[in-house]
N, C-alpha and C positions, 0 to 999 in steps of 0.2 A: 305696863309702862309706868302705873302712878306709881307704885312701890319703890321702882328704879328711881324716879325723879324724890320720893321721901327719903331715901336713902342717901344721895348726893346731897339735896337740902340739909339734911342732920350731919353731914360729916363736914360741908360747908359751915357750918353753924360753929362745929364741932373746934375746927380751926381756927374760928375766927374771934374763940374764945369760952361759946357759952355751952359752962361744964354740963346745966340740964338735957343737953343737947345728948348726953353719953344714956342717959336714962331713958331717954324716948328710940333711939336707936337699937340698943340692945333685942328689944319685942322683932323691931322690923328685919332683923339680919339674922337672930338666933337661927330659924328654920333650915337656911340655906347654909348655916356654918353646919348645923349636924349631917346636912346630908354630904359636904362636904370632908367631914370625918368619918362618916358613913363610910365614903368610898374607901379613905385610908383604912380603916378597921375590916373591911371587907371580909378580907380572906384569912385574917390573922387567926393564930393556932386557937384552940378550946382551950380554956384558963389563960387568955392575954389576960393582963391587969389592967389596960387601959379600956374603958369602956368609951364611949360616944361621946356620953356628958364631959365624961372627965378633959378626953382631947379640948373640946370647945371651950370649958375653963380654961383651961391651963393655955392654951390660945391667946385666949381673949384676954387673960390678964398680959400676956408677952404684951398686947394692943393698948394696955389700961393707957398710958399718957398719950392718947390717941391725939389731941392735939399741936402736937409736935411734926406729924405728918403732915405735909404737904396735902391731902387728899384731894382725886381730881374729881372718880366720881366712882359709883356702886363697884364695877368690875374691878377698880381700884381698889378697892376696898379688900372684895374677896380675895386678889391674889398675896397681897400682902397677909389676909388671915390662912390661908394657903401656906406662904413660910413659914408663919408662925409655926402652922401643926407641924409641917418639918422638922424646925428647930426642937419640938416639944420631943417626938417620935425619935432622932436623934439623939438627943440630950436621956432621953428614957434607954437606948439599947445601949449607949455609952455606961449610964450606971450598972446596966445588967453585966454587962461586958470585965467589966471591972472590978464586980462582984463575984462571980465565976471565973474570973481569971480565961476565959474564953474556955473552958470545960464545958462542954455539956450546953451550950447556950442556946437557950430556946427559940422556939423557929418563929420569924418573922415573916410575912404572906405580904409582896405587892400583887397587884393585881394584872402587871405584864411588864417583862424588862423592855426598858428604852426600847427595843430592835421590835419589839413586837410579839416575842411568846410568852405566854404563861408559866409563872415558877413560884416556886415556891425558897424563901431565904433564909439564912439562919442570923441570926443580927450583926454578926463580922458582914454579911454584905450587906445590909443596910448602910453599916457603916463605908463600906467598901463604894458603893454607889453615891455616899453625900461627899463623900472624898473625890471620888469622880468630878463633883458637881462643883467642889471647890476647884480644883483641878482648872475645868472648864471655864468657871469664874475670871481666870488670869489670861483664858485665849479669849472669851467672849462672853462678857456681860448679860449682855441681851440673848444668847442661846439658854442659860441657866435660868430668866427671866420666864421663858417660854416655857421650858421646861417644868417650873414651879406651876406655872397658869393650867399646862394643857394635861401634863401627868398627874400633879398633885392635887389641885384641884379643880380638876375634871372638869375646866372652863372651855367654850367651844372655841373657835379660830378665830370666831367674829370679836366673843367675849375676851380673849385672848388681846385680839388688836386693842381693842378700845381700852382694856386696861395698862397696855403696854404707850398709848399711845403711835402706832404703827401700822400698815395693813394688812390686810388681811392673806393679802399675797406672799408678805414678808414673813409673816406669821407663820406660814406652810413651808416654804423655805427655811427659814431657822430650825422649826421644828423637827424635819427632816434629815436638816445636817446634826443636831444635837445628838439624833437617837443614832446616828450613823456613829459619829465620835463616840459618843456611851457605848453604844457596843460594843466597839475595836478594843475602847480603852479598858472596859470591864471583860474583855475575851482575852486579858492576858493573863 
């Protein structure tokens, strides 16, 4: 619990102006962002280019002018570094994509579709799945919110509310309808 409440102090801090506050932070969140991109990296093929470290950079620089953030508190924190790795993992299978002119394009591993099975991707559905998410964005905000928290970075229902500000009950419900919509929308 002390870490949780060091974490909201420094992001508190962080907003409220005082830039040393990004320096003392950085020690306290690194651990949780790698296991974070841990999860993303999972299952990805032998020879990805993106390693652990590299996600959590390239992350956390998306976060550099972190005081521009509203921040409420740690779960906050993480799920917004949570998009970030999206945007970054996205933004990476787009260049590939684009480079290979979708030839040949090497296989991308989540660690289970929306609905619930295990598969394996090739990065047209990576992209194919953030397009989803865009998609879902324009029916409902708050399902793609959840989505980020409990898929991506593998935040629990509880961690989910508290970052979401919402409960925990809603949490399971949104969650529920999202993977239901992802499915149908990705089963066409």
């Amino acid at each position: 619990m002390r870490e949780q409440e060091t974490v909201t102090r420094l992001l508190h801090d962080l907003r409220g102006g005082r830039r040393e506050a990004f320096h003392e932070l950085l020690p306290q969140v690194y651990g949780e962002l790698r296991r974070i991109a841990r999860g993303y990296l999972r299952h990805e093929r032998a020879g990805h280019t993106f390693h652990t470290t590299d996600l959590v950079h390239e992350a956390f620089l998306k976060l550099v002018d972190l005081n521009r953030i509203d921040w409420v508190d740690r779960a906050h924190f993480f799920a917004v570094a949570s998009r970030a790795m999206r945007q970054v993992l996205v933004s990476h299978a787009r260049r590939q994509q684009a480079a290979k002119r979708g030839g040949g394009a090497p296989v991308v591993t989540l660690t289970e579709v929306p609905g619930g099975e295990p598969f394996e991707q090739h990065v047209e559905d990576l992209l194919a799945l953030d397009g989803a998410l865009e998609q879902l964005q324009a029916l409902n905000p708050r399902h793609v919110r959840v989505v980020e928290c409990r898929f991506f970075a593998g935040l629990t229902v509880e961690e989910t509310a508290a970052a979401l500000d919402i409960s925990p009950v809603t949490v399971t419900r949104d969650w529920r309808m999202a993977r239901a919509w992802l499915k149908d929308y990705l089963g066409r």
